[in-house]
N, C-alpha and C positions, 0 to 999 in steps of 0.2 A: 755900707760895709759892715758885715759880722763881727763880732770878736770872739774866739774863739776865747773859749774859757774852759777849767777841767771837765765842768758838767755838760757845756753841748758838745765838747769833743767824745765824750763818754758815751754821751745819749745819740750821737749818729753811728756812731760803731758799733751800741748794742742792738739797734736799729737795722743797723746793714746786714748782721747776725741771724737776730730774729726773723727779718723778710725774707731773708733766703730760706730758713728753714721752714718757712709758711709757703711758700714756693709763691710770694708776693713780691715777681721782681717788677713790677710799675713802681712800687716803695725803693728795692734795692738802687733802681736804676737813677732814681729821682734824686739820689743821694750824692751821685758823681757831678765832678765838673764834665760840660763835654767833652774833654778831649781828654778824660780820663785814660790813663794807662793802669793795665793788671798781668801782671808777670806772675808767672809761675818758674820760680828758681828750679827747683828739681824735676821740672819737665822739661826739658833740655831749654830755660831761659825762656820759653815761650810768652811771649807779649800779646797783649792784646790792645786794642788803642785806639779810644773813642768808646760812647756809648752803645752806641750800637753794635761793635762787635762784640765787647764784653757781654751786655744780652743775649746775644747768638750763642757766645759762651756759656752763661749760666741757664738761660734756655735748653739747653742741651742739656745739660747735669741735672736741671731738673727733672724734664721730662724722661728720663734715664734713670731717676731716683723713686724709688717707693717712700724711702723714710730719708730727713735731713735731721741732726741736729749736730747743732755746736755748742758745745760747755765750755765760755771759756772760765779759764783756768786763772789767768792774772792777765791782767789791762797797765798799760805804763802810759802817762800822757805826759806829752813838753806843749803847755798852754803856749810857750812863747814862738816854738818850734811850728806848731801846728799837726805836730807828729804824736802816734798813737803806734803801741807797739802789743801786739797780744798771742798770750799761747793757749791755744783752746784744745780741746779732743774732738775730734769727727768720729762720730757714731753713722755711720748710714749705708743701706743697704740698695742696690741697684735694683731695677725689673727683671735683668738677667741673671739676679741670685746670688751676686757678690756681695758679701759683706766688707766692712771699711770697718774700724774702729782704729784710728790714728791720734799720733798727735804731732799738732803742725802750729806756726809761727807766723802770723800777720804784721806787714809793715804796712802804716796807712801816713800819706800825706793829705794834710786838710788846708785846702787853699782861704784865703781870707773870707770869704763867702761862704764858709763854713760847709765845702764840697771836698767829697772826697778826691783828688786830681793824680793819687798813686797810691795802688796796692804794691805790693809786694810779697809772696807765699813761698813758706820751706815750707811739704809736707812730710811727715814721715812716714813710708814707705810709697806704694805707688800710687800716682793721682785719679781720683776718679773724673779730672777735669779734664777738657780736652782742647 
């Protein structure tokens, strides 16, 4: 059994982060529990649930994407909670020539095994996820 502490809940979230924006989701993916759920609040509540559809998820966004980054902006952890709360800015441009620069709100739940077992995303304005 894990314990999560400020530093690994810090270091799997900057982690989750950075693989996506490397478009290194065998890392992003490694990071979830399986039966991971990733909601997207302002896309009409869309869920996604399990590994493998998340993938299919960000697979897509990737593949769809020219440029990823994410700066996040402030990071909140509850060591005890196992909860991580962050507001970043999306900068990133699609193949189809849309630009993004947003700012959006991650909720992450981290199960004892130090897995991520729940996203949760506000973005501001519209998603490029799908």
């Amino acid at each position: 059994m894990a314990t999560n502490t400020h530093t690994t809940l810090t270091k799997t979230i900057t982690t989750y982060f950075t693989s996506i924006d490397a478009s290194d989701l065998p890392t992003t993916i490694s990071l979830l529990a399986p039966t991971a759920t990733f909601t997207i609040v302002t896309a009409a509540n869309t869920t996604f649930t399990g590994r493998d559809a998340i993938h299919t998820m960000l697979a897509d966004f990737v593949d769809r994407s020219s440029s990823i980054e994410h700066r996040v902006l402030s990071m909140v952890v509850d060591e005890k909670a196992g909860k991580v709360a962050t507001q970043q800015r999306y900068i990133g441009k699609l193949k189809d020539g849309t630009e993004n620069d947003m700012h959006n709100c991650n909720f992450f739940d981290v199960d004892e095994e130090g897995r991520i077992e729940k996203v949760v995303v506000w973005m501001g304005g519209g998603s490029p996820l799908k």
